[in-house]
N, C-alpha and C positions, 0 to 999 in steps of 0.2 A: 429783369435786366435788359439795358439796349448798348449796342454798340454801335458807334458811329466812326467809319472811316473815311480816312482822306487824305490828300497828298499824293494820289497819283498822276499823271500825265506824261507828255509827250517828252520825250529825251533821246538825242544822239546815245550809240554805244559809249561806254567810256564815262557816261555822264553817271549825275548820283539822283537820286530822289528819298526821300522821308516820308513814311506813310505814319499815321499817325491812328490811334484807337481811342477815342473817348467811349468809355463805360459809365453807365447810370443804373444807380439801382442795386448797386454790392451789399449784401449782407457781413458780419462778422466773417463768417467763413473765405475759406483761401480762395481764390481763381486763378488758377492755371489759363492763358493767353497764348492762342497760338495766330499764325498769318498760317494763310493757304491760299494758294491760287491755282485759278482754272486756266487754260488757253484753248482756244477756238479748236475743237475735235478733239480735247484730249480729258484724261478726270481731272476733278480737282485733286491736287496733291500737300501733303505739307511741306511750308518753304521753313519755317524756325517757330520752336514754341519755346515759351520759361513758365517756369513753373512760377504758383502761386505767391512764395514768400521770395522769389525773383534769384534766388540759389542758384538755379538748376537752368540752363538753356540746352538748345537743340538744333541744330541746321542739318537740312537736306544737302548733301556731299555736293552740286553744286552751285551751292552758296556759299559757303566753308570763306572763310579769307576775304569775301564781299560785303554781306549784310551783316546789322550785328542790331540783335533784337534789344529790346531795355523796356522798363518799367518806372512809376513813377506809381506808388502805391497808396501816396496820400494824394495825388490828385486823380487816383482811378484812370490812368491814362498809359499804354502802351506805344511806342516806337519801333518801326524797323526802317533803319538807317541802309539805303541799298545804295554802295559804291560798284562802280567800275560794270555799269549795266551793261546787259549783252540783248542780241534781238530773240535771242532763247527766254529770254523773262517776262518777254512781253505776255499779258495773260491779267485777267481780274481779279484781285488781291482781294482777301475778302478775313477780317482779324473776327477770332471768337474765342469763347471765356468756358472753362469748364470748373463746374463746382468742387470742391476736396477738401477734404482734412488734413491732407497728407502736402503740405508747405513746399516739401522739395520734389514732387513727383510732374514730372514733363510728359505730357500726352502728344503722340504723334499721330495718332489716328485721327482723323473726323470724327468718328462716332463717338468718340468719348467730349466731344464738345454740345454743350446744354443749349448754350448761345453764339447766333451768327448778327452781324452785321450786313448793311448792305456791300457790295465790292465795290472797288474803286481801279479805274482803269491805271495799268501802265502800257505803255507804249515806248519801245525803244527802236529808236531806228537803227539802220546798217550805213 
């Protein structure tokens, strides 16, 4: 499996940006999709995952009411649509796939993700 993201860059607050996850390499099985991002001294965190059959989503409390994750399961391709950015967001996005049986099941840990992607920069100014 690979993951390739993109659609990051530079944005005023206020502004919106589209990251985007192309997956290669999917078996029959589900994958659960999540985005996480790092910023400069701090861990990587989860920002919003959906589960495998796209049911089920999740956002980190603040994102709630800004991002809003989606899938696209016959073109193996994930979305997280980020409105109304802050300079708190700024930080390396980085979309990964976890394998599952279980369709409607949302992982919010790292650990339970198989596959990482490279990240992709956001940057949001003040």
């Amino acid at each position: 499996v690979q993951l390739q993201a993109s659609g990051g860059g530079l944005v005023q607050a206020g502004g919106s940006l589209r990251l985007s996850c192309a997956a290669s390499g999917f078996t029959s099985d589900y994958y659960g999709i999540g985005w996480f991002r790092q910023a400069p001294g701090k861990e990587r965190e989860a920002v919003s995952c959906i589960s495998g059959g796209g049911g089920n989503t999740w956002y980190e409390n603040s994102v709630k009411g800004r991002f809003t994750i989606s899938r696209d399961n016959d073109k193996n391709t994930a979305w997280l649509q980020m409105n109304n950015l802050k300079p708190e967001d700024t930080a390396v996005y980085y979309c990964a796939a976890m394998k599952t049986t279980v369709p409607l099941w949302v992982g919010t840990m790292s650990a339970e993700y198989d596959y990482w992607g490279q990240g992709t920069q956001v940057t949001v100014s003040s």
